[in-house]
ZADO-1210 file (C-alpha; in nm, 4 decimals, padded with zeros to 6 digits):
<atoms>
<atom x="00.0770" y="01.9899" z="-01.0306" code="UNK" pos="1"/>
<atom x="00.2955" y="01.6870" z="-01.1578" code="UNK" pos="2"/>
<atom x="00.5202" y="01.4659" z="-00.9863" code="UNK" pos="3"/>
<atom x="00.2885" y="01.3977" z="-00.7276" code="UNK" pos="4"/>
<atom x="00.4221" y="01.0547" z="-00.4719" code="UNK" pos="5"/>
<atom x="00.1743" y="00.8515" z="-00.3404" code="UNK" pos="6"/>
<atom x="00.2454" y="00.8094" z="00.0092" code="UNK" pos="7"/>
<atom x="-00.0636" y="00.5452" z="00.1252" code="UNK" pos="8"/>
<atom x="00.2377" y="00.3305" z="00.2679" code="UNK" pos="9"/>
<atom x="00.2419" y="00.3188" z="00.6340" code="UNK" pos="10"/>
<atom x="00.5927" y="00.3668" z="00.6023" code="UNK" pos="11"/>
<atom x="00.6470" y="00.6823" z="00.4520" code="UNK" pos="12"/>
<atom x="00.7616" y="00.9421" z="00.6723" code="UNK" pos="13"/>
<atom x="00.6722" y="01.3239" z="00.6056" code="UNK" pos="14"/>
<atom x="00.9106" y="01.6196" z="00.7684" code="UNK" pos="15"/>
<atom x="00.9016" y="01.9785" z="00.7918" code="UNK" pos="16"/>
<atom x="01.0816" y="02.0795" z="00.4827" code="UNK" pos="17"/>
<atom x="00.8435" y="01.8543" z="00.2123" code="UNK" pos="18"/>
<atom x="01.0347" y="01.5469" z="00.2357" code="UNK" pos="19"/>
<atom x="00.9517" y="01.2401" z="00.1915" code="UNK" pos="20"/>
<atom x="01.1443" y="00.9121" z="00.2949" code="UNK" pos="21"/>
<atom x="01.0973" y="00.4946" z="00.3949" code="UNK" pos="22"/>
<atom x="01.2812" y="00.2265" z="00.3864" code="UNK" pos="23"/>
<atom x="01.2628" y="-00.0750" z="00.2054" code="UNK" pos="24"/>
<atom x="01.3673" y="-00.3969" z="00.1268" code="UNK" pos="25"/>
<atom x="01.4624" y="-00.5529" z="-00.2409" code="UNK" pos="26"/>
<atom x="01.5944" y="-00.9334" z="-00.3049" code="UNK" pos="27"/>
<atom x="01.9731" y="-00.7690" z="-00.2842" code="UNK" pos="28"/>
<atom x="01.9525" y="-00.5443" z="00.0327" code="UNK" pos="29"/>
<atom x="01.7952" y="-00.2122" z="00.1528" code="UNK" pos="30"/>
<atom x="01.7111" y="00.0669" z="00.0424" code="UNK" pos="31"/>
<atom x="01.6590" y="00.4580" z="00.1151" code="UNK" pos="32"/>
<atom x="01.3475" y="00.6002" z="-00.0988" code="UNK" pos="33"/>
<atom x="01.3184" y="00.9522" z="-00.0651" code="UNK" pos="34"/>
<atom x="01.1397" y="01.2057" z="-00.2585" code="UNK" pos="35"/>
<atom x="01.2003" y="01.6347" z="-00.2170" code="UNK" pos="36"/>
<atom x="01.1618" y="01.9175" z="-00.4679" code="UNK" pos="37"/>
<atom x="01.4203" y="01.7451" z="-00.6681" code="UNK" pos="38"/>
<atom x="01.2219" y="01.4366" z="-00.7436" code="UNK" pos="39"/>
<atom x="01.2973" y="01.0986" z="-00.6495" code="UNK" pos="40"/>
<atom x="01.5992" y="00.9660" z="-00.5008" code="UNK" pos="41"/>
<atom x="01.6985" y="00.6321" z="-00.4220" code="UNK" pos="42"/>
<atom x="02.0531" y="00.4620" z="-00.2113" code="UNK" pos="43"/>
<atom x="02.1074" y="00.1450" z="-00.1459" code="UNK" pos="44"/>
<atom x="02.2677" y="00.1364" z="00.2208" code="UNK" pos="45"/>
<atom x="02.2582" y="-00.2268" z="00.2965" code="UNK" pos="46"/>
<atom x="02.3779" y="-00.5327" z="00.0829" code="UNK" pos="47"/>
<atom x="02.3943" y="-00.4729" z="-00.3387" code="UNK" pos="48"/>
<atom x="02.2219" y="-00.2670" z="-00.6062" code="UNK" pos="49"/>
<atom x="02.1695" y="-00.5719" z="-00.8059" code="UNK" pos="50"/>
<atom x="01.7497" y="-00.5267" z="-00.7603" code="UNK" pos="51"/>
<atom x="01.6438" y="-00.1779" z="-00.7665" code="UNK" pos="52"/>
<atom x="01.2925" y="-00.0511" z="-00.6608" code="UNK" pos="53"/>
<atom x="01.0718" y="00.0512" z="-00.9028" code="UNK" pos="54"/>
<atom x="00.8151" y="00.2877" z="-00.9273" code="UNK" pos="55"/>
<atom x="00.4534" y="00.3196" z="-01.1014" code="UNK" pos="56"/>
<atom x="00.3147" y="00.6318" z="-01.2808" code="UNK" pos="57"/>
<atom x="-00.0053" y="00.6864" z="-01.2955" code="UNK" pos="58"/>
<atom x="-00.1832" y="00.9341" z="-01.5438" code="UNK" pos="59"/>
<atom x="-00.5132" y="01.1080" z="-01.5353" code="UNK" pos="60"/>
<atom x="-00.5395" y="01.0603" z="-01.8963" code="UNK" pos="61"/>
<atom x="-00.6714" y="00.6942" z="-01.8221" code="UNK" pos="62"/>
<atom x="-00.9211" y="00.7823" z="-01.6139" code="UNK" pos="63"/>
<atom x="-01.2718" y="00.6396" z="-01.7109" code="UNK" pos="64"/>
<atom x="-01.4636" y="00.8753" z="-01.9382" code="UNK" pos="65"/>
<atom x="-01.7810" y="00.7803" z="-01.7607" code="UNK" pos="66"/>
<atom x="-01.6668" y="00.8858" z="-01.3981" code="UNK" pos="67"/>
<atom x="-01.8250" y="01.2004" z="-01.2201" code="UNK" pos="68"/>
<atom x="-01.6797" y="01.5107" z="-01.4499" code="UNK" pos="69"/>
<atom x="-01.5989" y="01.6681" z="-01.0824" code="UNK" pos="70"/>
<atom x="-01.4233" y="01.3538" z="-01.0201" code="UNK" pos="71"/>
<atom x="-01.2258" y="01.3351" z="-01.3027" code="UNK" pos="72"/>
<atom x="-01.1668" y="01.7199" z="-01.2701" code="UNK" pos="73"/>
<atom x="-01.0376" y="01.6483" z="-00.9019" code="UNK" pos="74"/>
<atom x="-00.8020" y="01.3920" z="-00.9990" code="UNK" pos="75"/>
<atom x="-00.6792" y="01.5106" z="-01.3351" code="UNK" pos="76"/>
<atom x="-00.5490" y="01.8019" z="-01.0804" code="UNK" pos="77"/>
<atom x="-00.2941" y="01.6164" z="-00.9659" code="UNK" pos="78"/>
<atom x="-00.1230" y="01.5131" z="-01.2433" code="UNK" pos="79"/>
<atom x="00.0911" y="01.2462" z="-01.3143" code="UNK" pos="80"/>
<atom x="00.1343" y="01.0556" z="-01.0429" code="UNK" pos="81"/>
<atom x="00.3902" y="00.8121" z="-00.8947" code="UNK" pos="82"/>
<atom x="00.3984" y="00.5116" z="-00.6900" code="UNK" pos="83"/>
<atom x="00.6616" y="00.2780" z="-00.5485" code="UNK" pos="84"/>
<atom x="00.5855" y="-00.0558" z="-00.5872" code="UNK" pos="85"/>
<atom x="00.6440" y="-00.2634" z="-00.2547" code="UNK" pos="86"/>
<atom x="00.9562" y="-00.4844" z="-00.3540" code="UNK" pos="87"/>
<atom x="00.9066" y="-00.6947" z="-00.0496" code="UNK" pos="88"/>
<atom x="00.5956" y="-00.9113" z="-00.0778" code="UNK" pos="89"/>
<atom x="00.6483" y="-01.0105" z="00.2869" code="UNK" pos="90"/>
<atom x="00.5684" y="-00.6517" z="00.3803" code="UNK" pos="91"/>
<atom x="00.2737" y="-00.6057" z="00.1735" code="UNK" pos="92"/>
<atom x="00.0953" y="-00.8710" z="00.3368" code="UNK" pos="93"/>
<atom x="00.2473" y="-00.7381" z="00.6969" code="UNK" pos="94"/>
<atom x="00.1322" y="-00.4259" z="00.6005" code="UNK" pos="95"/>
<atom x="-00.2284" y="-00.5388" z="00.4816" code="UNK" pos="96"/>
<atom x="-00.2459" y="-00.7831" z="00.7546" code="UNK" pos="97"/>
<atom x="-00.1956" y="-00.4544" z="01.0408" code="UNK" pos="98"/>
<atom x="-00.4582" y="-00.2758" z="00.8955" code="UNK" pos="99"/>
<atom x="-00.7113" y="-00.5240" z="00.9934" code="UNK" pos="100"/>
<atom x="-01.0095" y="-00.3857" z="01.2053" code="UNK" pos="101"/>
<atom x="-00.8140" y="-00.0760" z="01.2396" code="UNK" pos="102"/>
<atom x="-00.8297" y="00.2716" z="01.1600" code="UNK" pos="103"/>
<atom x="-00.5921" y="00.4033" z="00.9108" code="UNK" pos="104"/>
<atom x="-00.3871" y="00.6063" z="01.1788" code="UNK" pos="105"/>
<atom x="-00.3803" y="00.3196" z="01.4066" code="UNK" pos="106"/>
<atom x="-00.2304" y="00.1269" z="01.1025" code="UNK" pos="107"/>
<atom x="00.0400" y="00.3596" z="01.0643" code="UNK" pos="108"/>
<atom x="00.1446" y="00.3613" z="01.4086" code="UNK" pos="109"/>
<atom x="00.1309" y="-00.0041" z="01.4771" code="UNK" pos="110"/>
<atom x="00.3168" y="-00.0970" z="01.1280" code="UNK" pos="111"/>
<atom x="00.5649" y="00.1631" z="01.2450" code="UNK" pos="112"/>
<atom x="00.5988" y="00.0581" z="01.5682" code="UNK" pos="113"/>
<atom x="00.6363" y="-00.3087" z="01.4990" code="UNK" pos="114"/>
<atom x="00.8936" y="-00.2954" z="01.2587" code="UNK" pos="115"/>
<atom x="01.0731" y="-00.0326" z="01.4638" code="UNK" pos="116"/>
<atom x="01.1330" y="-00.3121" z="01.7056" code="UNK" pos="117"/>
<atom x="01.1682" y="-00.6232" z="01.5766" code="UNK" pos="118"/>
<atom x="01.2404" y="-00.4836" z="01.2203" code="UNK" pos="119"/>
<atom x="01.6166" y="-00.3541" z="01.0810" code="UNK" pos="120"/>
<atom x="01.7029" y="-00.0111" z="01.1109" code="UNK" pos="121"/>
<atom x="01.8929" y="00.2194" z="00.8702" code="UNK" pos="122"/>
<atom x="01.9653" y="00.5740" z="00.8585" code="UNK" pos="123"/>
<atom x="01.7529" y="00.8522" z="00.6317" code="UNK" pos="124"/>
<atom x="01.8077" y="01.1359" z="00.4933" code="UNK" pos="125"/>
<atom x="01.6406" y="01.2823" z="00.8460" code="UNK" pos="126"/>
<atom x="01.6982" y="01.0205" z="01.0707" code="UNK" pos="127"/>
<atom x="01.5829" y="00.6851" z="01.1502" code="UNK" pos="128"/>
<atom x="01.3947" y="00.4046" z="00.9473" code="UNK" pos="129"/>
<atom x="01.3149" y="00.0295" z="00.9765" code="UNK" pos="130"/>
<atom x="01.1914" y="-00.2185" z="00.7427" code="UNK" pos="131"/>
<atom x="00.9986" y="-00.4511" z="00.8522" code="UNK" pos="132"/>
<atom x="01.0727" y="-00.7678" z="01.0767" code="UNK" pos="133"/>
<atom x="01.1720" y="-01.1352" z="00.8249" code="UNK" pos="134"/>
<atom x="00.9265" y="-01.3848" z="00.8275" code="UNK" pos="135"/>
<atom x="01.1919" y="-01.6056" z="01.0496" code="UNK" pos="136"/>
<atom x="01.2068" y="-01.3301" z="01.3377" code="UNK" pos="137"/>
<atom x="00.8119" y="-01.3203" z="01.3572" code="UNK" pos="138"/>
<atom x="00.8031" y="-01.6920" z="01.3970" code="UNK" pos="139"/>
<atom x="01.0257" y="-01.6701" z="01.7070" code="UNK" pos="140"/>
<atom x="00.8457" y="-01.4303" z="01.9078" code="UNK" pos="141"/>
<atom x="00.6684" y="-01.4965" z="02.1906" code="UNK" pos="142"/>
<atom x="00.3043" y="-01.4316" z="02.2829" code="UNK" pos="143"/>
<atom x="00.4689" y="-01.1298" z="02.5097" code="UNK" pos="144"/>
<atom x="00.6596" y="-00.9458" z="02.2350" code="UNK" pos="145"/>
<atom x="00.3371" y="-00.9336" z="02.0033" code="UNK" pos="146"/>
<atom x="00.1939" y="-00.8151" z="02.2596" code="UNK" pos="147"/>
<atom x="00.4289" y="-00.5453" z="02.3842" code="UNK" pos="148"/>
<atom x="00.4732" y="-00.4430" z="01.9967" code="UNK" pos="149"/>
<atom x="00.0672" y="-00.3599" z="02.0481" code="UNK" pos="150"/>
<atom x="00.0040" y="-00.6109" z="01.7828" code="UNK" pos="151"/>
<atom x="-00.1364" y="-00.9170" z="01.9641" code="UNK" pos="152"/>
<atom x="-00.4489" y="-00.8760" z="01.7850" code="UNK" pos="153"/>
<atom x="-00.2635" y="-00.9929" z="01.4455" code="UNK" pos="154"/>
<atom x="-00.0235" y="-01.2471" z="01.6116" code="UNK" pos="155"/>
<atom x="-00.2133" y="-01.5503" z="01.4191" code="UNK" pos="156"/>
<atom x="-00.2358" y="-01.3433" z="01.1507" code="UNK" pos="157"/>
<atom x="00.0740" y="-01.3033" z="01.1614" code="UNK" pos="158"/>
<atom x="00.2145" y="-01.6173" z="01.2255" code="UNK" pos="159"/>
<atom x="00.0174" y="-01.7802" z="00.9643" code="UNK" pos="160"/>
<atom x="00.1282" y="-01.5832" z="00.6824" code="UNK" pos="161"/>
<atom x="00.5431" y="-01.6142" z="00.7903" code="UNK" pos="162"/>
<atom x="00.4732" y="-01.9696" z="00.7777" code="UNK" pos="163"/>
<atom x="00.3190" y="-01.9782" z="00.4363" code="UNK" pos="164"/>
<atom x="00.5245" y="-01.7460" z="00.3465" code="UNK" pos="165"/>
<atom x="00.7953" y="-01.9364" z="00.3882" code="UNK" pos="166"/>
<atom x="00.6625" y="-02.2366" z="00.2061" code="UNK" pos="167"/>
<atom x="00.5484" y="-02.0765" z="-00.1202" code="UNK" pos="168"/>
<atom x="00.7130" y="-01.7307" z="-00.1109" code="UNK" pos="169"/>
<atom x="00.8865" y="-01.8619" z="-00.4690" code="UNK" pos="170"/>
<atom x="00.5624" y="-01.9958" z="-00.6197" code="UNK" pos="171"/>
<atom x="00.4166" y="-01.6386" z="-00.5607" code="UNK" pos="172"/>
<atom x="00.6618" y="-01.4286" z="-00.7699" code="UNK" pos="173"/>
<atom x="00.5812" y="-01.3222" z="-01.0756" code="UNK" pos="174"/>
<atom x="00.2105" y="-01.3946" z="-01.0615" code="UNK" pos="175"/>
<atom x="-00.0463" y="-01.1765" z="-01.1677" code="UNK" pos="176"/>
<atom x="-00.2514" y="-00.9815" z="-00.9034" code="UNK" pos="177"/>
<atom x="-00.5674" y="-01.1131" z="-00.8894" code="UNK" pos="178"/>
<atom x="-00.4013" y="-01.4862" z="-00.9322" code="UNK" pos="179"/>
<atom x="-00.1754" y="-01.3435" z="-00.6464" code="UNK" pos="180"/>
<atom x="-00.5119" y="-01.2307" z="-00.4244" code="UNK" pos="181"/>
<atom x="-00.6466" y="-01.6105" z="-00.4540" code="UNK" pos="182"/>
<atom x="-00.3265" y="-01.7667" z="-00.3338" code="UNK" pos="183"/>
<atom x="-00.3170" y="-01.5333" z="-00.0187" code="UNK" pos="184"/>
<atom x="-00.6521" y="-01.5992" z="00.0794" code="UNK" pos="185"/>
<atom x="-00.5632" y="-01.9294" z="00.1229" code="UNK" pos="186"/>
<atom x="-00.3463" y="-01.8314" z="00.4204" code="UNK" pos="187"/>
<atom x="-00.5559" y="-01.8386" z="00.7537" code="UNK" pos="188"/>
<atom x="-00.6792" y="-01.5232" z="00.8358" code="UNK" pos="189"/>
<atom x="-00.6309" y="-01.3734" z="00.5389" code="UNK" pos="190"/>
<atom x="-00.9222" y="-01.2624" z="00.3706" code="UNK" pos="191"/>
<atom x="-01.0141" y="-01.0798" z="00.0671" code="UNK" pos="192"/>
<atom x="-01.0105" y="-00.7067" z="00.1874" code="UNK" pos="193"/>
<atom x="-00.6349" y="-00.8177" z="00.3087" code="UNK" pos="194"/>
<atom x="-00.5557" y="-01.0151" z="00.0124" code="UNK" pos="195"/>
<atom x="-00.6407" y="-00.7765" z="-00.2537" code="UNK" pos="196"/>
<atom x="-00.4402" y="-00.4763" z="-00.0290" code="UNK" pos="197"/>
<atom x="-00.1468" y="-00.6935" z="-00.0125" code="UNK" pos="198"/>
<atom x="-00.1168" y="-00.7650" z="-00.4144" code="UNK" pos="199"/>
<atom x="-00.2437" y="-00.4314" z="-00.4858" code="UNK" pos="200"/>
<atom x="00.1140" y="-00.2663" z="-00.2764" code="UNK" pos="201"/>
<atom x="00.3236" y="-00.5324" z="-00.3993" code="UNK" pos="202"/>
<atom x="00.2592" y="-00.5438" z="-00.8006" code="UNK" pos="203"/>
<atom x="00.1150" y="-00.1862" z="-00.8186" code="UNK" pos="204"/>
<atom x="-00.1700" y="-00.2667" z="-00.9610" code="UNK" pos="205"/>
<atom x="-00.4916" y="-00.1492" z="-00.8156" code="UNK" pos="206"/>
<atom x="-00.7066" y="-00.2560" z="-01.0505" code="UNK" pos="207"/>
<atom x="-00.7729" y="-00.5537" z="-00.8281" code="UNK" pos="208"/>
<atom x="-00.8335" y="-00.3114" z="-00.4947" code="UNK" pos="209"/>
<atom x="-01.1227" y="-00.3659" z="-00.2588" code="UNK" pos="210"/>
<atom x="-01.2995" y="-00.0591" z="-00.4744" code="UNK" pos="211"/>
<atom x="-01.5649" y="-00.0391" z="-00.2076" code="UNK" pos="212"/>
<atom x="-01.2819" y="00.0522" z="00.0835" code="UNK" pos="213"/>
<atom x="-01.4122" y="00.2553" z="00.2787" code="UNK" pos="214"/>
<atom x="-01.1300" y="00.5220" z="00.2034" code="UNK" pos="215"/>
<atom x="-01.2125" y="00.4985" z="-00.1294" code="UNK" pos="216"/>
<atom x="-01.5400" y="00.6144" z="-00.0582" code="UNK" pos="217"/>
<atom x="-01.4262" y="00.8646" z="00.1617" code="UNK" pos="218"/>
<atom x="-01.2113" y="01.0267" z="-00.0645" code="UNK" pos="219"/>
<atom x="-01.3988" y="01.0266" z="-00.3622" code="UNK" pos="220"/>
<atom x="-01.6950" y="01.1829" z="-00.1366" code="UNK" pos="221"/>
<atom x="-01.4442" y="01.4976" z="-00.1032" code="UNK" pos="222"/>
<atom x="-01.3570" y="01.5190" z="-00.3887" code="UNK" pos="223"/>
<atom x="-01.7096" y="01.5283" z="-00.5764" code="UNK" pos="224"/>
<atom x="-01.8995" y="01.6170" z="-00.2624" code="UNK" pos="225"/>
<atom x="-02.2352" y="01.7136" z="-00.5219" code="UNK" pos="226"/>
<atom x="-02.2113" y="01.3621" z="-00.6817" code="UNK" pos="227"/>
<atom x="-02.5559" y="01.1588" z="-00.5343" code="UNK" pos="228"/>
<atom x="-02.2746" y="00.9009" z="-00.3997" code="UNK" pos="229"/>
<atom x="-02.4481" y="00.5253" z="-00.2274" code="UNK" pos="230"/>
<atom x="-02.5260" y="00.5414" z="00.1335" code="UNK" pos="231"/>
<atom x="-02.2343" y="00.3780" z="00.3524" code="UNK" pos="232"/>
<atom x="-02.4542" y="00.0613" z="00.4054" code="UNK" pos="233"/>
<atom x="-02.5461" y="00.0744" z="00.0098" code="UNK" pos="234"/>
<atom x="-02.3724" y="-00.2012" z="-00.1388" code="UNK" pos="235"/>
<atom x="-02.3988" y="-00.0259" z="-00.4620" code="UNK" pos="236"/>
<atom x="-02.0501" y="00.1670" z="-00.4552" code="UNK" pos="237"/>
<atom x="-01.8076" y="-00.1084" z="-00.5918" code="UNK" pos="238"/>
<atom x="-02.0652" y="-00.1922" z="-00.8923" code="UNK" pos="239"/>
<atom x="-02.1110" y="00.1747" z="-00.9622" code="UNK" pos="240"/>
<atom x="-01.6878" y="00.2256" z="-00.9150" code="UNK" pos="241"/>
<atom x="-01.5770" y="-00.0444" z="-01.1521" code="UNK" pos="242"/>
<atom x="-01.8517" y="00.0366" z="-01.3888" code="UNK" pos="243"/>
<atom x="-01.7295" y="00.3560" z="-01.4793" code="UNK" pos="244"/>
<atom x="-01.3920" y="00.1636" z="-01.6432" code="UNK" pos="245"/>
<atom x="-01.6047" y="-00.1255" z="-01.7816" code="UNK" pos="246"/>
<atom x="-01.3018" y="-00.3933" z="-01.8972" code="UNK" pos="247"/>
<atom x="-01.0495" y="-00.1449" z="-01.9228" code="UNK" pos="248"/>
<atom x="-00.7774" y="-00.2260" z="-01.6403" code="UNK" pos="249"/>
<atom x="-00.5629" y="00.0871" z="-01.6707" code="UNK" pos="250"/>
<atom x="-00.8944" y="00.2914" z="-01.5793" code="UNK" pos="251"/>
<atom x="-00.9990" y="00.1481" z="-01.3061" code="UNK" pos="252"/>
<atom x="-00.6112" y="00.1188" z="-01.1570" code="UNK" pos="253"/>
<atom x="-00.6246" y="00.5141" z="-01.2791" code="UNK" pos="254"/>
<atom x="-00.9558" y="00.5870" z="-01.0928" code="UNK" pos="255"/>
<atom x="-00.8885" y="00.3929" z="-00.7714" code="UNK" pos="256"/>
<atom x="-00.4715" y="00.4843" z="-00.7152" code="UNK" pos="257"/>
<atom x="-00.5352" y="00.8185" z="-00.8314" code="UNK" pos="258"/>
<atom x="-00.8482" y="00.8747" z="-00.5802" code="UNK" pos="259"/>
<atom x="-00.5886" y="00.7052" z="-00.2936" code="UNK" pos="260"/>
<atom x="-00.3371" y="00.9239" z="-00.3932" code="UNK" pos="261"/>
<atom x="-00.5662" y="01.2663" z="-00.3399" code="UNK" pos="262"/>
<atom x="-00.7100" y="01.1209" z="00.0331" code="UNK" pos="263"/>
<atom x="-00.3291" y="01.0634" z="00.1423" code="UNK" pos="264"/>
<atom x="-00.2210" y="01.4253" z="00.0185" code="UNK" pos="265"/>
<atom x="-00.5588" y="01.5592" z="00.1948" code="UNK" pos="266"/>
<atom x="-00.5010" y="01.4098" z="00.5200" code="UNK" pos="267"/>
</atoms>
């Protein structure tokens, strides 16, 4: 199998026929991302093509040598991989921030449903889809609207980051992840889990990714179901993980995106 998207956005929407679609938001306006049995597409319906999205690839050729061989075997299945890297910090960390304490389909619903409401709404290839609400707009809400959006949980959360957001939004570009991860974390409520999620979507680099997530476990569980895998309380996961790639970067981004990429397709 090639071509294979990685939909672990919250935002992706899946329909009947095998498509694909989200929105999202560049520095020049938004965007349609769609992907069918055609490949990729991508249509800029609001404001100018002058920033385009762009999109990672991933190949099972990097994956670490010392990993599980039923691992490895399970990944290298899927090919060549592809991700779209989130152009819009400001959603990364809203996106990172709503999965907080949740489960992973409460995520999706609430990310969904918040920027359905407060967010902007264009038109897909199969109907509606929203980006998610500016930093500006979240700082005017009231305590009422966060919680009729079902998010009051994350309101400080929330609030806190749209504020520093704001201020230092500029300083952040450009950075690398992990420098990226430290600077977040200095946002209140923010902490590393969130942090590392947030840079992770935004530069596409998951080499940097909470490795001992608990979907990561999951996944790679399923996937190598007769590998002696550490208990869930067994700290021992994220040492074993990233010691399978040792110093080598593109492995353990291989290894972790490509294991993300298998649990979203499985579910």
């Amino acid at each position: 199998m090639s071509d294979v998207l990685t939909i672990d956005h919250p935002a992706w929407q899946v329909y009947e026929d095998g498509t694909y679609a989200r929105a999202v938001r560049t520095a020049s306006g938004i965007w349609i991302v769609s992907h069918d049995g055609d490949g990729l597409h991508m249509a800029c319906v609001e404001g100018t093509e002058d920033v385009k999205p762009e999109v990672v690839s991933t190949d099972p050729a990097n994956l670490p040598p010392a990993a599980p061989g039923a691992l490895r075997d399970g990944l290298a299945r899927l090919g060549v991989t592809r991700r779209l890297a989130n152009p819009w910090l400001w959603d990364a960390i809203t996106t990172a921030i709503l999965r907080q304490v949740v489960r992973a389909d409460q995520a999706r619903k609430l990310y969904r449903t918040w920027c359905s409401i407060y967010g902007t709404t264009v038109e897909g290839p199969h109907g509606a889809l929203a980006v998610a609400p500016t930093p500006a707009v979240v700082l005017a809400l009231t305590d009422e609207q966060f919680h009729d959006a079902g998010v009051k949980f994350h309101r400080t959360a929330l609030l806190a980051a749209a504020t520093h957001y704001q201020q230092h939004h500029t300083a952040w570009k450009g950075q690398r992840p992990s420098a990226l991860a430290l600077d977040l974390i200095r946002i209140p409520r923010i902490g590393p889990w969130t942090a590392a999620a947030a840079a992770c979507d935004y530069t596409g680099d998951f080499s940097i990714y909470p490795h001992d997530d608990l979907a990561v476990r999951t996944w790679a569980s399923k996937i190598a179901p007769a590998y002696a895998w550490p208990g869930k309380k067994d700290k021992a996961f994220g040492p074993l993980w990233t010691g399978w790639a040792g110093t080598d970067r593109t492995a353990l981004h291989t290894l972790t995106l490509a294991t993300l990429t298998w649990g979203a397709h499985a579910r």
